[in-house]
C-alpha positions as CSV (number, residue, x, y, z in Angstrom):
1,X,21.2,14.6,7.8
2,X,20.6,13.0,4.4
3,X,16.7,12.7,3.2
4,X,17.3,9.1,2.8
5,X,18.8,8.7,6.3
6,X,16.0,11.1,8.1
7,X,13.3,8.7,6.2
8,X,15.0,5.6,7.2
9,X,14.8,7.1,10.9
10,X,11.1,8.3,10.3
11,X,10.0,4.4,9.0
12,X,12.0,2.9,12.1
13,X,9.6,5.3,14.3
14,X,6.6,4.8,13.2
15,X,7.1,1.0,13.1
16,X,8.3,1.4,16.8
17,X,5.2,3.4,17.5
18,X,3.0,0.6,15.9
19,X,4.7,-1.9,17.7
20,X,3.9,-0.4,21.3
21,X,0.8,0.8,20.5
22,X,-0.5,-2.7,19.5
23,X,1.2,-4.2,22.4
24,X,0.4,-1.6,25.4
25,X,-2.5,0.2,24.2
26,X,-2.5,4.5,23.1
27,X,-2.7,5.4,26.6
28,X,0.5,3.7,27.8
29,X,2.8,4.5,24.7
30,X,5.0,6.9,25.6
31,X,7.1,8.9,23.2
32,X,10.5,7.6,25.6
33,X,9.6,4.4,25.0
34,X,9.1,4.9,21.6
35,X,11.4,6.7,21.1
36,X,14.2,3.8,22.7
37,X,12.7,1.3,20.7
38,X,13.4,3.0,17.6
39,X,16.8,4.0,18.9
40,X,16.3,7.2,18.3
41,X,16.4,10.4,20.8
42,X,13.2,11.9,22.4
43,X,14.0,14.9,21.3
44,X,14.2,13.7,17.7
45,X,10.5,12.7,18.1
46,X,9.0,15.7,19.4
47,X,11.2,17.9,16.4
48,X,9.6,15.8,14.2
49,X,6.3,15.2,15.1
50,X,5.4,17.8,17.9
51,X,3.9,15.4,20.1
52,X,2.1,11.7,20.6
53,X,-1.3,12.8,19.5
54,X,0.3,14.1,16.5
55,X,2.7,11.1,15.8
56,X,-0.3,8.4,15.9
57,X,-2.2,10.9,13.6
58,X,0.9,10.5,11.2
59,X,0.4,7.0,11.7
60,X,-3.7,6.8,10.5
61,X,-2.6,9.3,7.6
62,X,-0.3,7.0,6.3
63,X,-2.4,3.9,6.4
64,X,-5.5,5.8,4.4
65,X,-2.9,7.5,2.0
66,X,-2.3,4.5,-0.5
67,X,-6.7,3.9,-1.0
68,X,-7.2,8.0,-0.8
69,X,-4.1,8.1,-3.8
70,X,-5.9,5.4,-5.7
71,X,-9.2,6.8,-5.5
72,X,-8.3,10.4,-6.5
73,X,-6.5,8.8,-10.1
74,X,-9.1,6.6,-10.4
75,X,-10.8,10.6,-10.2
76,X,-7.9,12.7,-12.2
77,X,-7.8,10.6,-15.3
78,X,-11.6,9.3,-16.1
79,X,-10.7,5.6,-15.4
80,X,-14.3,3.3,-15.9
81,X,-15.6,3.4,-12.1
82,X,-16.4,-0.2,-12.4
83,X,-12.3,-1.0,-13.1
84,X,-11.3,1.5,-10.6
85,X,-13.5,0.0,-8.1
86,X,-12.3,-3.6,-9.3
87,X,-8.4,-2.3,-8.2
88,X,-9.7,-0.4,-5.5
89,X,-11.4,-2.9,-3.4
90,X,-9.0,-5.5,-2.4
91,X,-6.6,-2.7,-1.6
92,X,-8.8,-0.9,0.5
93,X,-10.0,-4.0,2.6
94,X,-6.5,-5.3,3.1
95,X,-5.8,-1.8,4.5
96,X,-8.6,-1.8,7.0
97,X,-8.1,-5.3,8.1
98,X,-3.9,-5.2,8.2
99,X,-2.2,-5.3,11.8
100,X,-1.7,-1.7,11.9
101,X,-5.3,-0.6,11.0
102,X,-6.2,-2.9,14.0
103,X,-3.8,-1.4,16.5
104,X,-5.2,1.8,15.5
105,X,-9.0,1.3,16.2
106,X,-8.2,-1.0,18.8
107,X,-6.3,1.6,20.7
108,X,-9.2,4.2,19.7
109,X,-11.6,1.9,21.7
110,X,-9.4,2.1,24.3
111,X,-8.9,5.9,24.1
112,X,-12.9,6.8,24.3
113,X,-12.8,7.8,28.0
114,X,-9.2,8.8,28.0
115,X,-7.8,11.4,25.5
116,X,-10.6,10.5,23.1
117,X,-8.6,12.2,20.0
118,X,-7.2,8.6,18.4
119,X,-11.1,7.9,17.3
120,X,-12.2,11.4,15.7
121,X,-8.3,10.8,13.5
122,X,-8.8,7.8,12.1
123,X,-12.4,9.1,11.4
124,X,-11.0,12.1,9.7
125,X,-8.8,10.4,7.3
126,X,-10.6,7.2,7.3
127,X,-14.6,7.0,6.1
128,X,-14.7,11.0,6.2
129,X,-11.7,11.4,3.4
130,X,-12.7,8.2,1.6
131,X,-16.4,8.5,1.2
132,X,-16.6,11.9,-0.4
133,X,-14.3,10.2,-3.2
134,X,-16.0,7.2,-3.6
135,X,-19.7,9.5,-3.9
136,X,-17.2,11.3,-6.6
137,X,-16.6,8.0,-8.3
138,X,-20.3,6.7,-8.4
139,X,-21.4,10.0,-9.4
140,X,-19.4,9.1,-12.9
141,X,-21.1,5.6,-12.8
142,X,-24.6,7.2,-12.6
143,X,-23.5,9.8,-15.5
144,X,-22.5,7.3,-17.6
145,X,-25.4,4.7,-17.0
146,X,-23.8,2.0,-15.2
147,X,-25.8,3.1,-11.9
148,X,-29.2,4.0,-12.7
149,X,-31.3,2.9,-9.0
150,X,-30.8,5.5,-5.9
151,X,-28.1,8.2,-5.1
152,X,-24.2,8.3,-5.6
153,X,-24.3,8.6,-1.9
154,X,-26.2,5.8,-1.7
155,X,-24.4,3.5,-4.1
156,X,-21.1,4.6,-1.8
157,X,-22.8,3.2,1.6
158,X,-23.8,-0.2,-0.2
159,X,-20.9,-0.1,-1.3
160,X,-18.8,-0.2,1.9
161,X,-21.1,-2.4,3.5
162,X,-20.8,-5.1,0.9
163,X,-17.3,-4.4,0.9
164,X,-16.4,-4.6,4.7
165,X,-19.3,-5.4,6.5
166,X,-18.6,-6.8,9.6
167,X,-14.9,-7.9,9.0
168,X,-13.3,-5.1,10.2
169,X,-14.9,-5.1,13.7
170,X,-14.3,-8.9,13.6
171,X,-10.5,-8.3,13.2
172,X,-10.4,-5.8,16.0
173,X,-12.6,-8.0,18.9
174,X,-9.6,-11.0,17.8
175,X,-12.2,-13.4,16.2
176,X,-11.0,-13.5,12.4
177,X,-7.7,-13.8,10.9
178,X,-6.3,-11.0,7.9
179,X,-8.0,-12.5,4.6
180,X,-5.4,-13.5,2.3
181,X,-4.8,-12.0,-1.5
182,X,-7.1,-14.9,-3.0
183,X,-9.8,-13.5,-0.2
184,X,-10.0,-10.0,-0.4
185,X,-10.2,-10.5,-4.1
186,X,-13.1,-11.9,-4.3
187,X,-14.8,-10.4,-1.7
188,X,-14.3,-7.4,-3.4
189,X,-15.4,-8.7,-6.9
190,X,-18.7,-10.1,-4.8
191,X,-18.8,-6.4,-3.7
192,X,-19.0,-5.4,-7.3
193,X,-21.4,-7.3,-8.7
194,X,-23.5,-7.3,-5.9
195,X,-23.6,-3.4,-6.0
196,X,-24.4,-3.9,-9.7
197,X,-27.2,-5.5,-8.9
198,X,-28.9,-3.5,-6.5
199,X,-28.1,0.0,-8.1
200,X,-27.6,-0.9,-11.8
201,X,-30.1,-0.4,-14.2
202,X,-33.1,-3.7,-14.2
């Protein structure tokens, strides 16, 4: 099997998976169904991805990659944390607010009282690999002057808070709609300045 034909395979999985999980829940997605809506053999899943716990964890991986990637150049190569954050933010809240972020912590509420394990993954490479990076980030902003009021740590929760807030939980419960480009743009420049305000120097 070629790598560009086993990837093409992979992709038509994992969208399969999405699609069942947003529309039957974690509980009820099976890796047969899945597995038939991909067109692919049930066997093939389990080879590739062990089992259904670990499939949907491929899944939450996947959707934290592209901010975790950003945020770890934005690390590697000494970029000014104030331009990093300017690229970082509209990224990062069109990731937690997309379709597939909301399948995913819509089917962790779901999960709580039944496997609980989809909740403690999206934790793990959610807030728990993001947050350590972003205190990384504003650590270099408080070196370098730009932060001068509270902790890295702190400047990280404000941060996420001004950032998100409550949109993400709105998006799951079904009461607001994805923000467009024009949206997440300037809530995320609002997120900046705002920060600026409250940890930069008076």
């Amino acid at each position: 099997m070629s790598g560009d034909y086993a990837a093409r395979r992979r992709a038509a999985i994992k969208e399969a998976a999405f699609e069942i999980l947003a529309e039957k829940g974690y509980k009820a997605a099976s890796m047969l169904e899945i597995a038939r809506r991909a067109k692919a053999s049930n066997e093939t899943l389990y080879k590739w991805f062990g089992n259904k716990q670990a499939l949907f964890r491929t899944l939450v991986e996947d959707n934290a990659r592209e901010a975790r990637d950003l945020l770890e150049k934005a690390l590697s190569d000494n970029s000014d944390p104030v331009e990093a954050l300017s690229r970082l933010g509209p990224l990062l809240l069109a990731i937690v607010t997309s379709e597939k972020a909301v399948a995913l912590n819509r089917a962790a509420a779901g999960d709580v009282f039944e496997t609980a394990t989809l909740g403690s993954t999206i934790a793990e490479h959610g807030r728990e690999a993001i947050f350590p990076l972003l205190k990384d980030l504003f650590e270099r902003a408080f070196r370098d002057g730009t932060l001068t009021d509270g902790t890295p740590a702190e400047a990280a929760e404000t941060y996420i808070n001004l950032l998100i807030g409550d949109l993400q939980i709105r998006r799951v419960i079904g009461v607001a709609p994805p923000p467009d480009r024009e949206e997440t743009e300037a809530r995320a420049a609002r997120a900046v300045a705002k920060l600026l305000r409250i940890h930069g120097s008076a």
